[in-house]
C-alpha positions as CSV (number, residue, x, y, z in Angstrom):
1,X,-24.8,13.6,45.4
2,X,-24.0,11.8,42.0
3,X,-27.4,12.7,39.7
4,X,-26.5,12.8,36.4
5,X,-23.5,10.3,37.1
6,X,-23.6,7.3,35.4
7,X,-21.2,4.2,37.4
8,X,-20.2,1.0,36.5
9,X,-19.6,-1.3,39.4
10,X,-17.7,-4.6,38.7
11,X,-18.6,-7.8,41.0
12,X,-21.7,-6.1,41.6
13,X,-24.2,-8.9,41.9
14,X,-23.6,-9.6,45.4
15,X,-22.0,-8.2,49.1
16,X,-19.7,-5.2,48.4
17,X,-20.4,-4.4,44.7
18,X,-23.9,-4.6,45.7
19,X,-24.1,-2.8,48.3
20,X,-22.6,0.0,46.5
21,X,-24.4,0.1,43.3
22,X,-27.8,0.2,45.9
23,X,-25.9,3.3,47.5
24,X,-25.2,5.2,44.3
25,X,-28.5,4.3,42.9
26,X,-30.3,5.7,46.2
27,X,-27.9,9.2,45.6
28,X,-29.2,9.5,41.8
29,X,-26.7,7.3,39.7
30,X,-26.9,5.8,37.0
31,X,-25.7,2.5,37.6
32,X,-24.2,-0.6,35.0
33,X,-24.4,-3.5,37.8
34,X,-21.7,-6.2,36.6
35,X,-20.9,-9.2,37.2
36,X,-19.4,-12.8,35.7
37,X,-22.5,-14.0,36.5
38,X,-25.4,-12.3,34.2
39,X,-28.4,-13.1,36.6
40,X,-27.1,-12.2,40.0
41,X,-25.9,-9.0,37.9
42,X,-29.4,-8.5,36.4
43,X,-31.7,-9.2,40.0
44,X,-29.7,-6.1,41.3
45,X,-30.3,-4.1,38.5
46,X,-33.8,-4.7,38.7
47,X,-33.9,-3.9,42.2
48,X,-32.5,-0.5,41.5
49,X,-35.0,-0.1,38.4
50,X,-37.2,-0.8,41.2
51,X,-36.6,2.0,43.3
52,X,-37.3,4.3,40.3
53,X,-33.6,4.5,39.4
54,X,-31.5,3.8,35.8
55,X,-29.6,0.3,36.0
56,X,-28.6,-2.2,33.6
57,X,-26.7,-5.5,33.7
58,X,-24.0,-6.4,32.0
59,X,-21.9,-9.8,32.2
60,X,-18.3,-9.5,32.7
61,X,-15.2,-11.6,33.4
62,X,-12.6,-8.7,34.2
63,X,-9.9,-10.9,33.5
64,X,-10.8,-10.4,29.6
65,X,-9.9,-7.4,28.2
66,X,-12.4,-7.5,25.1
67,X,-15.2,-8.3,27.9
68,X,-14.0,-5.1,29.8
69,X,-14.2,-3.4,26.5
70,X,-17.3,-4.2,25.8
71,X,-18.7,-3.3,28.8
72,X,-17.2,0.0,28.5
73,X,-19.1,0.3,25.1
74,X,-22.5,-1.5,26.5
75,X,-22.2,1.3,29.7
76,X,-21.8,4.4,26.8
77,X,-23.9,3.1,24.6
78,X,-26.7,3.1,27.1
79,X,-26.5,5.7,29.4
80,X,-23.5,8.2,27.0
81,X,-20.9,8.5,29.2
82,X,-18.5,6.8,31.9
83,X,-18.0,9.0,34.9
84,X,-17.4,6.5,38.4
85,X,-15.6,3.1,37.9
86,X,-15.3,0.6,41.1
87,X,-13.2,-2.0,40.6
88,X,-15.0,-4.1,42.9
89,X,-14.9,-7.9,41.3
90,X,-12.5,-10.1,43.0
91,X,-11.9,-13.9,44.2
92,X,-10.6,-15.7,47.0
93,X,-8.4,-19.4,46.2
94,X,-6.3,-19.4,50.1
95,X,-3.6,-21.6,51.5
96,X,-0.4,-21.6,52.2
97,X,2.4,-20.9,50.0
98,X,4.1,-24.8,50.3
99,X,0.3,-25.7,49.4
100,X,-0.8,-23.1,46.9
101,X,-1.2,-24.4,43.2
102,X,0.2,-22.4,40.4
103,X,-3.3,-22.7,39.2
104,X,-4.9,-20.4,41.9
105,X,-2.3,-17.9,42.0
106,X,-2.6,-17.6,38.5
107,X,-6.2,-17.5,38.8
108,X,-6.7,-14.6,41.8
109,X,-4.0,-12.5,40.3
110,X,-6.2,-12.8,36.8
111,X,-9.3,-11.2,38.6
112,X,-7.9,-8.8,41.2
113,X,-5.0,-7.5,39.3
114,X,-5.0,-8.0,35.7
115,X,-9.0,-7.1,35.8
116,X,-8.3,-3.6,38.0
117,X,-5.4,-3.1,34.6
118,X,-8.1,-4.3,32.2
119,X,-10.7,-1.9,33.6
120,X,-9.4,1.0,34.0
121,X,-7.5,0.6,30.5
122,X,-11.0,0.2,28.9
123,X,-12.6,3.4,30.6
124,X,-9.5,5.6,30.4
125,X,-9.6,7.2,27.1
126,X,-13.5,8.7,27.4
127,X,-12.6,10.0,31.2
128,X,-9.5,11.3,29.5
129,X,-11.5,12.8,26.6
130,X,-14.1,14.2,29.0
131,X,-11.7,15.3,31.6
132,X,-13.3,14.1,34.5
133,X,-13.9,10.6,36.1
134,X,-13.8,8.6,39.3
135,X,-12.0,5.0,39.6
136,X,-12.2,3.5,42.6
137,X,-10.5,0.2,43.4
138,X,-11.7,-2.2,46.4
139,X,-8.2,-3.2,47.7
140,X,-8.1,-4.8,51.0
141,X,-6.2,-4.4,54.6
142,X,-4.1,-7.9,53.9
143,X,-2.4,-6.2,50.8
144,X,-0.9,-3.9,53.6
145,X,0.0,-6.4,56.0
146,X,-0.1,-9.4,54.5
147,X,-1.5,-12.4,55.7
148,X,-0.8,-16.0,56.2
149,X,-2.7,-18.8,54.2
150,X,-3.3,-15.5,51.6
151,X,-0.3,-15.0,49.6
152,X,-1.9,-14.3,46.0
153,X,-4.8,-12.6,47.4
154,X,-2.3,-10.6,49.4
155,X,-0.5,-9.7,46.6
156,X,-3.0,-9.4,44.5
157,X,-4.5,-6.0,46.4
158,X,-1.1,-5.1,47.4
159,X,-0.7,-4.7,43.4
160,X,-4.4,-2.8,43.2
161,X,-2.9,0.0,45.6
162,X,0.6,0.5,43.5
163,X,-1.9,0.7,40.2
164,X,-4.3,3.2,42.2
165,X,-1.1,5.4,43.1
166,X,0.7,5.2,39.5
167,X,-3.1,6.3,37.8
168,X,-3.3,9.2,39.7
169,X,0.0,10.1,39.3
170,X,-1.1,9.3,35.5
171,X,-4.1,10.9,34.9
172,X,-4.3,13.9,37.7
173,X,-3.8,16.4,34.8
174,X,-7.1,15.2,33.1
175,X,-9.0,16.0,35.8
176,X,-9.5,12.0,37.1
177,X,-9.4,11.0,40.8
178,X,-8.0,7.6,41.3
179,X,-8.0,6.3,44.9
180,X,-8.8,2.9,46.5
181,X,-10.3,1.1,49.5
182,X,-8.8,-1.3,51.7
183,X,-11.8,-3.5,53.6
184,X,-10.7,-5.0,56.7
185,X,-13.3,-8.3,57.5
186,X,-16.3,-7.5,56.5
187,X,-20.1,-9.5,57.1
188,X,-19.9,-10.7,53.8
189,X,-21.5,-14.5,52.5
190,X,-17.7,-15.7,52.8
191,X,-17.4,-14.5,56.9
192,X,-20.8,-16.2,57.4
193,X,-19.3,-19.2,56.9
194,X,-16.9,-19.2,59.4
195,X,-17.3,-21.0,62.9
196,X,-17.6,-19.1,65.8
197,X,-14.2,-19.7,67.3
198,X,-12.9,-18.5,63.8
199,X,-15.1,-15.4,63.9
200,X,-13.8,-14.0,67.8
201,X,-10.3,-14.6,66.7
202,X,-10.8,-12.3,64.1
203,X,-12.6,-9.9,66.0
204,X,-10.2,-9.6,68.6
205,X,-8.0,-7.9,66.5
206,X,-10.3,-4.9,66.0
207,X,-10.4,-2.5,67.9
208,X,-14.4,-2.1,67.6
209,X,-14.5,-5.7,68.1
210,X,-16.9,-6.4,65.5
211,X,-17.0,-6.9,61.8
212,X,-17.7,-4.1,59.1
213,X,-20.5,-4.2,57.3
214,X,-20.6,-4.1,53.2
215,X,-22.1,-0.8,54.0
216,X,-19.8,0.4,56.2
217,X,-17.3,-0.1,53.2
218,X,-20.4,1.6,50.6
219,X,-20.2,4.8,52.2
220,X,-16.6,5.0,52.0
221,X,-17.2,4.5,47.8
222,X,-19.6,6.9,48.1
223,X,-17.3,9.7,49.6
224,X,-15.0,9.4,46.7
225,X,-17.0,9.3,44.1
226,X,-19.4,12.5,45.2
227,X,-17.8,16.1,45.2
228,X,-17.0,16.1,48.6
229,X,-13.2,13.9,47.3
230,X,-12.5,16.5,44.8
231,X,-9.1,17.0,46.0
232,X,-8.3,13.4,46.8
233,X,-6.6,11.1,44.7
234,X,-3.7,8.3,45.2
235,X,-5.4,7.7,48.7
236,X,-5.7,4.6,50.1
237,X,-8.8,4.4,52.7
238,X,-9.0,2.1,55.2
239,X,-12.5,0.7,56.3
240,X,-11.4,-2.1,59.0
241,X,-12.9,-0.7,62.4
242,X,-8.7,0.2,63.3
243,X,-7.1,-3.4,62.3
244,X,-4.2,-2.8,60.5
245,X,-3.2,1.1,62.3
């Protein structure tokens, strides 16, 4: 479904991002695994190179444009071309809002907004030039209904769905999708952690009552980045096992 497609998946050393640079590898991408943290980046590259696919790593704090630049450049330089982006990286710092610290608003906002702006910025001009591209941007269910305790994460991914809507409003005419997925909770190193008690009162606000799975939340990424999406952009797709309908 994507040979000949070269992706770049940010946050991809672990749970979502890697579930989906494994998916795309298995359907014939070319994948740039990245991640702030070089060696988790570089075990799931070689995992991929593994399989008998193209990956490389490449280090990236997304809150830094020149880093998103350059791994724009390391991406091209390696593999040509840029055609799938998933904004994938993003960070967690909860509590309430009486509680919260400027400190970690500033600091979740930094990754899940302003490194969604810094990404897309970086691979816009060569989708634009080539006139053709797929960006895909891991929102999340709480920045459509909110959540207490979560109020810069919250905001953070509602922000990720008003960029997702204004860049494909932006760059339709060149021929670039731009749509975004909303993960409701997911069996992710973060949900492991919880107690038991914690976990069912979760669950029992989903209709499947169960968690997703990061590769329930894969094939959705997969779907828009493959032909099959051609004529989808601005959506917002909900994997959450019918939470937040």
């Amino acid at each position: 479904m994507l040979q000949g497609k070269t992706a770049i998946v940010t946050g991809g050393g672990q749970g979502i991002g890697k579930a989906i640079a494994l998916l795309f590898a298995r359907n014939g991408a070319r994948v740039v695994v990245s991640d702030v943290v070089r060696e988790t980046a570089e075990k799931v590259a070689e995992e991929i190179r593994q399989s008998g696919a193209e990956s490389v790593a490449v280090a990236c704090d997304v809150s830094k444009a020149d880093q998103c630049e350059t791994l724009m450049k390391a991406a091209c330089d390696r593999f040509g071309s840029i055609d799938i982006l998933v904004n994938n990286a993003g960070v967690t710092r909860d509590n309430l809002l009486m509680r919260m610290k400027e400190e970690d608003w500033d600091f979740v906002l930094s990754i899940n907004l302003k490194g969604v702006f810094n990404c897309c910025k970086s691979v816009a001009r060569g989708m634009m030039k080539q006139r053709s591209g797929r960006i895909i941007n891991i929102s999340s269910v709480v920045g459509l209904m909110g959540n207490a305790g979560q109020v810069n994460y919250s905001a953070s991914k509602a922000g990720v769905i008003g960029i997702t809507k204004t860049l494909a409003k932006e760059f339709g005419s060149r021929g670039i999708n731009v749509n975004a997925i909303a993960p409701g909770f997911i069996q992710t190193a973060m949900t492991d952690k919880l107690s038991e008690e914690s976990r069912q009162q979760l669950v029992q606000f989903i209709p499947f009552q169960m968690l997703g799975s990061a590769d329930d939340v894969a094939n959705a990424a997969l779907f828009l980045a493959c032909p099959l999406s051609s004529y989808i952009t601005g959506e917002v797709i909900r994997v959450d096992g019918g939470m937040a309908m």
